[in-house]
One Martini backbone bead per residue (centre of mass of N, CA, C, O) as a GRO file, in nm:
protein
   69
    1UNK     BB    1   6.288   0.260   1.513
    2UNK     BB    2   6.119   0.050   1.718
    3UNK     BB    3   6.130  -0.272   1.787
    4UNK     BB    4   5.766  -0.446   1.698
    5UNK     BB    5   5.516  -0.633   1.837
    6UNK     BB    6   5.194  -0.764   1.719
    7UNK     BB    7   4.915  -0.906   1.895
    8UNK     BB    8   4.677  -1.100   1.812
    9UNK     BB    9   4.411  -1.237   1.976
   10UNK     BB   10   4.139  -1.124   1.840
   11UNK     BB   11   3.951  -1.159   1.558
   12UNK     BB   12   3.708  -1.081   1.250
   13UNK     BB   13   3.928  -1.106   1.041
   14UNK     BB   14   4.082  -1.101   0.821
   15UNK     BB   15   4.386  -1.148   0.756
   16UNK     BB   16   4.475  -0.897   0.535
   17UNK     BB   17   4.325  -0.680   0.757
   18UNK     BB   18   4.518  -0.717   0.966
   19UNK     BB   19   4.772  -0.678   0.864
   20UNK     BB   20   4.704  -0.386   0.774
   21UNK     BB   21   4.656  -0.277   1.095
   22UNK     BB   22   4.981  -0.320   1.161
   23UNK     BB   23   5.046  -0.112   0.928
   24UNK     BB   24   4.884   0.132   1.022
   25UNK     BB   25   4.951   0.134   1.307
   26UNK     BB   26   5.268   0.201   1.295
   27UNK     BB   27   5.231   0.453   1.114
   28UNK     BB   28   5.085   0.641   1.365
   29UNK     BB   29   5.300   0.573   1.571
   30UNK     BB   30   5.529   0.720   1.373
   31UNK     BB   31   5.394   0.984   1.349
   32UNK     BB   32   5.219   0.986   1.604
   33UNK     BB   33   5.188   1.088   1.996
   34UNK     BB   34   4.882   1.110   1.999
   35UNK     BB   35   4.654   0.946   2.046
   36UNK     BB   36   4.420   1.085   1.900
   37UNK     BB   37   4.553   1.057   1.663
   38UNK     BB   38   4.639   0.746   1.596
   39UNK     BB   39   4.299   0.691   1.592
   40UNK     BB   40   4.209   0.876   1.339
   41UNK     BB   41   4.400   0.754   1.125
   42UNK     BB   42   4.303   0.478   1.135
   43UNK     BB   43   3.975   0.542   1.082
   44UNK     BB   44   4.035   0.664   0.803
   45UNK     BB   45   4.178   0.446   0.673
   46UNK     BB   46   3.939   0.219   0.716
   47UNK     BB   47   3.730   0.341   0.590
   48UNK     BB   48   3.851   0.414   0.295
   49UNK     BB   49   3.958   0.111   0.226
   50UNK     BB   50   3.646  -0.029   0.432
   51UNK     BB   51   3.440   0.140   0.500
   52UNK     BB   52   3.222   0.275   0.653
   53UNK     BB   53   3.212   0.205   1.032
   54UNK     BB   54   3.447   0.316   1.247
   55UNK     BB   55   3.644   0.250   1.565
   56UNK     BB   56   3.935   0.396   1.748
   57UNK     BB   57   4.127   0.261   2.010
   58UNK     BB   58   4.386   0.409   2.226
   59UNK     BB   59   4.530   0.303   2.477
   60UNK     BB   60   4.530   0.372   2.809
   61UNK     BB   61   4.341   0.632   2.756
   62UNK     BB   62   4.159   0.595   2.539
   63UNK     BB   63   4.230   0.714   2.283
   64UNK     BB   64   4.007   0.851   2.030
   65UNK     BB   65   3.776   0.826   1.710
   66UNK     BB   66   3.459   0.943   1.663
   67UNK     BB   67   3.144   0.923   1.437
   68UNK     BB   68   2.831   1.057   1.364
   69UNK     BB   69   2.574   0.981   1.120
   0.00000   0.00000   0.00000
């Protein structure tokens, strides 16, 4: 794994939900290569731990993945 850091510049989440998000973020961004999977991992996590709905934009391409319900 390479190290690297995270920087919020600005969030309107409590402390320990970014955490959570730095945290999240790693694990998909270790586990998946394609942004759109990436972007999935995080949103799903988001639901789960944080009640639906979450939206999740990834990278350059702006890989996403949203759901309308």
């Amino acid at each position: 794994m390479n190290e690297r850091k995270a920087v919020i510049k600005n969030a309107d989440m409590d402390n320990n939900v970014q955490e959570d998000a730095v945290h999240i973020a790693a694990n998909a961004v270790d586990n998946y290569n394609v942004e759109k999977d990436i972007a999935a991992y995080i949103k799903k996590e988001f639901d789960r731990k944080y009640s639906p709905t979450w939206h999740c934009i990834v990278g350059r391409h702006f890989g996403r993945y949203l759901r309308n319900t």
